[in-house]
C-alpha positions in Angstrom: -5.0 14.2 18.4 -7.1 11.3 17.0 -6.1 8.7 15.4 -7.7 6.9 12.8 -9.8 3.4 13.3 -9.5 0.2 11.9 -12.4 1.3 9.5 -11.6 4.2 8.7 -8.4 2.5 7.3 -10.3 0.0 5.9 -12.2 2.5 3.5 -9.0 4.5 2.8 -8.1 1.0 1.5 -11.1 1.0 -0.7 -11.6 4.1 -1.9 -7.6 4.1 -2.9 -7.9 0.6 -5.1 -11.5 2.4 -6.5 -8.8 4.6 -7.6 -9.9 7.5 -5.6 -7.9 11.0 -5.2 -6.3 11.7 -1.3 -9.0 15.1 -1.5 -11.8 12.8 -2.1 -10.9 10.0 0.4 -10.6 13.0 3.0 -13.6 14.1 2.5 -15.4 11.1 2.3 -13.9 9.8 6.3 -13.7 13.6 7.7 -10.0 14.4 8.2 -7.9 16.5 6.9 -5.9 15.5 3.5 -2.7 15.5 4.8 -3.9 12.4 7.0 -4.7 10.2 4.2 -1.2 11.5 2.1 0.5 10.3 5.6 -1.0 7.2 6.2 -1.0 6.2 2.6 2.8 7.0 2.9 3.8 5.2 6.2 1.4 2.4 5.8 2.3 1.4 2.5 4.5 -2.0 1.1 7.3 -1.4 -1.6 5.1 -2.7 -4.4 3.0 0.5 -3.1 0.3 -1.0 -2.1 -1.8 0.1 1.0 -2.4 -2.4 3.8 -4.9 -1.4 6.9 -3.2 -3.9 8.5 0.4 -2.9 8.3 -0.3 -0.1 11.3 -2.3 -2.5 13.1 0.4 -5.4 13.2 3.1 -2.7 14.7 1.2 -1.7 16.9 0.9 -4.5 18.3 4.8 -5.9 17.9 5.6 -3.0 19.7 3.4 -3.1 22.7 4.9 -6.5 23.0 8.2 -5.5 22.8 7.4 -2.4 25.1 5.9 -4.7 27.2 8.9 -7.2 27.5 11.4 -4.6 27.8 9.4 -3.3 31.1 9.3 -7.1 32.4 13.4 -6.9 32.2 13.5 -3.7 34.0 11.9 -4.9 36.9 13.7 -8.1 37.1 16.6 -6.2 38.0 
């Protein structure tokens, strides 16, 4: 499984505000369409706009709390 890079979400970014289709954004970054229609879809605010950064921040929230939770383990 691969997952996609901070530039490769970058140029989903642009290509979406240029107004381009999913097909075509696939295409252009080599992944299948039903990537783009996912990330599009998960990474997107209410006002449906798409942020690269929106996957980037949970990651890392969630290896913090990962991390955290792991520390209180092994305090025990």
């Amino acid at each position: 499984m691969k997952h996609l890079t901070l530039e490769q979400r970058y140029v989903i970014s642009i290509l979406h505000k240029r107004g381009f289709s999913k097909v075509e954004i696939a295409t252009e970054i080599g992944v299948d369409r039903s990537t783009i229609y996912r990330e599009l879809q998960r990474n997107s605010s209410k006002r449906n706009s798409y942020n690269p950064k929106i996957k980037l921040m949970s990651t890392i929230v969630n290896g913090k709390n990962a991390f955290c939770y792991s520390r209180k383990l092994l305090k025990k």
